[in-house]
N, C-alpha and C positions, 0 to 999 in steps of 0.2 A: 429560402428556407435553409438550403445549406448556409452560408453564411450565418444566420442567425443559432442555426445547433451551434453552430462553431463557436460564434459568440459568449455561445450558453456555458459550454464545456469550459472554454480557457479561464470565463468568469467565477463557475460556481467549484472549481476543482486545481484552476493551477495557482501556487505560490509566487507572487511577480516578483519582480528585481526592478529597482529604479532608473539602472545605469542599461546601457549597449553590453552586452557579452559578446564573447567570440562563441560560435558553433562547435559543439564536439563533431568527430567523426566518426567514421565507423563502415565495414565491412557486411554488407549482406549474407547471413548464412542462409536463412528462409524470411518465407514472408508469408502471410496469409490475408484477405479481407473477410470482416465481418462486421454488420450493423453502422457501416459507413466509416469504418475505421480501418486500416489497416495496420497488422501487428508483423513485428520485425524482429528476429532474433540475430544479432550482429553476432562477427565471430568470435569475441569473447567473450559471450555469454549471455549480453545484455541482453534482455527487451524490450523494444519500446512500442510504445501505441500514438499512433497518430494521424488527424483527417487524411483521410484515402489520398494518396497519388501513389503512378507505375512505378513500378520498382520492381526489379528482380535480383535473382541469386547473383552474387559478385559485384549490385552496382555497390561506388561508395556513396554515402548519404551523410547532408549534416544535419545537426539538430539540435536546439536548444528551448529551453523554458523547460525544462526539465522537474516531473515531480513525481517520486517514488510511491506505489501504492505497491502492500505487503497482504500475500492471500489475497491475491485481487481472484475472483471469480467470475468468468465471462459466460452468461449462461448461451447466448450465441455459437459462441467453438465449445461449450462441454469442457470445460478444462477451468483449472485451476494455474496462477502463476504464483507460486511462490515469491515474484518481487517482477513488476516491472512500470516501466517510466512512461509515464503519459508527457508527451512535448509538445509546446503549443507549435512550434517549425518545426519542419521537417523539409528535404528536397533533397534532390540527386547533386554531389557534387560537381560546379560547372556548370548548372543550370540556370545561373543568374538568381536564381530566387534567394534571398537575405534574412536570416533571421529578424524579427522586429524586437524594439527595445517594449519590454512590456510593462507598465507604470503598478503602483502598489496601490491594492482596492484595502477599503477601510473595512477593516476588522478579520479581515485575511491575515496582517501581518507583513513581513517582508524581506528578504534574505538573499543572496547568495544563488543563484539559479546555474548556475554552472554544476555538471556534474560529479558528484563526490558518490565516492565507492563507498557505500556502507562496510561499518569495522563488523567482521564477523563475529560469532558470538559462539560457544561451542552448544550445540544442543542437548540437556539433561540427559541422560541413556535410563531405562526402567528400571527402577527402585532409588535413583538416584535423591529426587526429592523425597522427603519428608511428605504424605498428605495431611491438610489441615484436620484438626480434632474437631467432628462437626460441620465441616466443608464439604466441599468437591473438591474434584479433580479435573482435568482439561477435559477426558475421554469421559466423566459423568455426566459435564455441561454439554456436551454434544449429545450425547444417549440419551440424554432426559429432557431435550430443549423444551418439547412441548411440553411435559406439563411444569418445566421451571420459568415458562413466559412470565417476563415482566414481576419475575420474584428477585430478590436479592441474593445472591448470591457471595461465598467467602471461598479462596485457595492459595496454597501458598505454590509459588513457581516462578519460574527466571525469565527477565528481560531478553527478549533476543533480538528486537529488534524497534527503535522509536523513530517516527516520522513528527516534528514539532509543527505545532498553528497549521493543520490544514482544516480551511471551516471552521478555525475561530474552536479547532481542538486539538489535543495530541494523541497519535493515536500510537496504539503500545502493544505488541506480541509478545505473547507469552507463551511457554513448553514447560513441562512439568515431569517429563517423559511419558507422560499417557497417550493411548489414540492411537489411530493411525493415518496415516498423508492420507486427505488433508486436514482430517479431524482432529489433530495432534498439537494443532498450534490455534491458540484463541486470541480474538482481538479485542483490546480493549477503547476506549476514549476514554478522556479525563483532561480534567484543566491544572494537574498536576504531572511536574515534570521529573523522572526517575529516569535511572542511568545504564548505560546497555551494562547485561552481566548482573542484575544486582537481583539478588532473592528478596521477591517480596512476597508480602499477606496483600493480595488482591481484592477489593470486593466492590461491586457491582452489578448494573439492574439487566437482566438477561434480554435481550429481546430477538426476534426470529426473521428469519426471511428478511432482511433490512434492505430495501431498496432504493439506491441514493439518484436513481436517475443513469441515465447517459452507461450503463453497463457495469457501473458499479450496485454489486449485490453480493449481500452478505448472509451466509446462514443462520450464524449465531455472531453476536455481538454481546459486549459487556460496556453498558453505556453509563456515564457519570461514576468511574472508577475512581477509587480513594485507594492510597498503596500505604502498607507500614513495614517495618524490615520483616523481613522471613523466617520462617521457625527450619533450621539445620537439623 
């Protein structure tokens, strides 16, 4: 059974790469287990999530197959991550274990699995946006989910942060300066591709409690997102 989650996870959630990479590294600051996962915060900064093995404070670990999940929410630890990296390897430096070369599934796409630092993005501060005439706002879709399920929804608010093709979508955060952590930043999907930084008129079909399996869960989502420039 483990094997086969394992299986599951790396299939229905990581981005593969055709080619052998080399291993990141990284410093143990904490660690924690939960739901057969163990989560890792290196010392500078990172996250990463990955099938259980020992590890503690100060080993070094490497790790690759690396794929960013934004507003990930673990209802297991109660916590919200603002950004971190699910890897299909993981191991204690010197332990013999090797990252594997992981091949590209059809309709995933296929890229680059090495890890790349996301470009930061400055985030809105309150009043900063415009809100849309006739829309919402970030902190309305959150206050109102329920009774805006699976209605349409319009706002206009900035890119802060895009993850492309995972699941055959791209998935796009947005801040508006409304809300507050973690209700301050909404997610969207869409088969259209827009650019970190960039103001746009969002809209999109609200949906609630979205549960993707394997510990991914989401409160609000904004699903099959259409983007146009942004009203200033």
């Amino acid at each position: 059974m483990k094997l086969l989650r394992s299986m599951i996870m790396v299939c229905a959630f990581m981005i593969y790469a055709p080619v052998m990479m080399a291993a990141e590294t990284g410093t143990v600051a904490e660690s924690m287990e939960s739901g057969g996962y163990v989560y890792i915060r290196l010392e500078d900064g990172v996250w990463i999530a990955a099938n259980r093995f020992a590890v503690s404070k100060g080993d070094e670990i490497q790790y690759s197959g690396a794929m960013e999940m934004n507003d990930f929410q673990s209802k297991s630890l109660d916590r919200t991550f603002e950004s971190i990296l699910f890897v299909s390897e993981a191991s204690l430096v010197g332990s013999g274990a090797a990252a594997k070369p992981a091949m590209p599934m059809e309709g995933h796409g296929s890229t680059d699995m090495s890890l790349q630092k996301p470009v930061a993005v400055q985030a809105p501060v309150a009043g900063e946006i415009k809100p849309l005439a006739n829309g919402k706002t970030v902190a309305g879709v959150f206050a109102d989910s329920g009774q805006l399920k699976d209605q349409v929804v319009s706002l206009n608010a900035r890119v802060i942060k895009v993850s492309k093709a995972i699941m055959g979508k791209n998935w796009i955060t947005l801040q508006d300066g409304t809300g507050t952590a973690p209700d301050d930043r909404l997610l969207a999907t869409s088969q259209e591709v827009v650019a970190l930084g960039d103001l746009v008129i969002v809209k999109g079909t609200v949906k609630t409690d979205v549960d993707l399996g394997y510990g991914y869960n989401y409160k609000v989502l904004l699903e099959e997102a259409t983007f146009s420039e942004g009203q200033k």
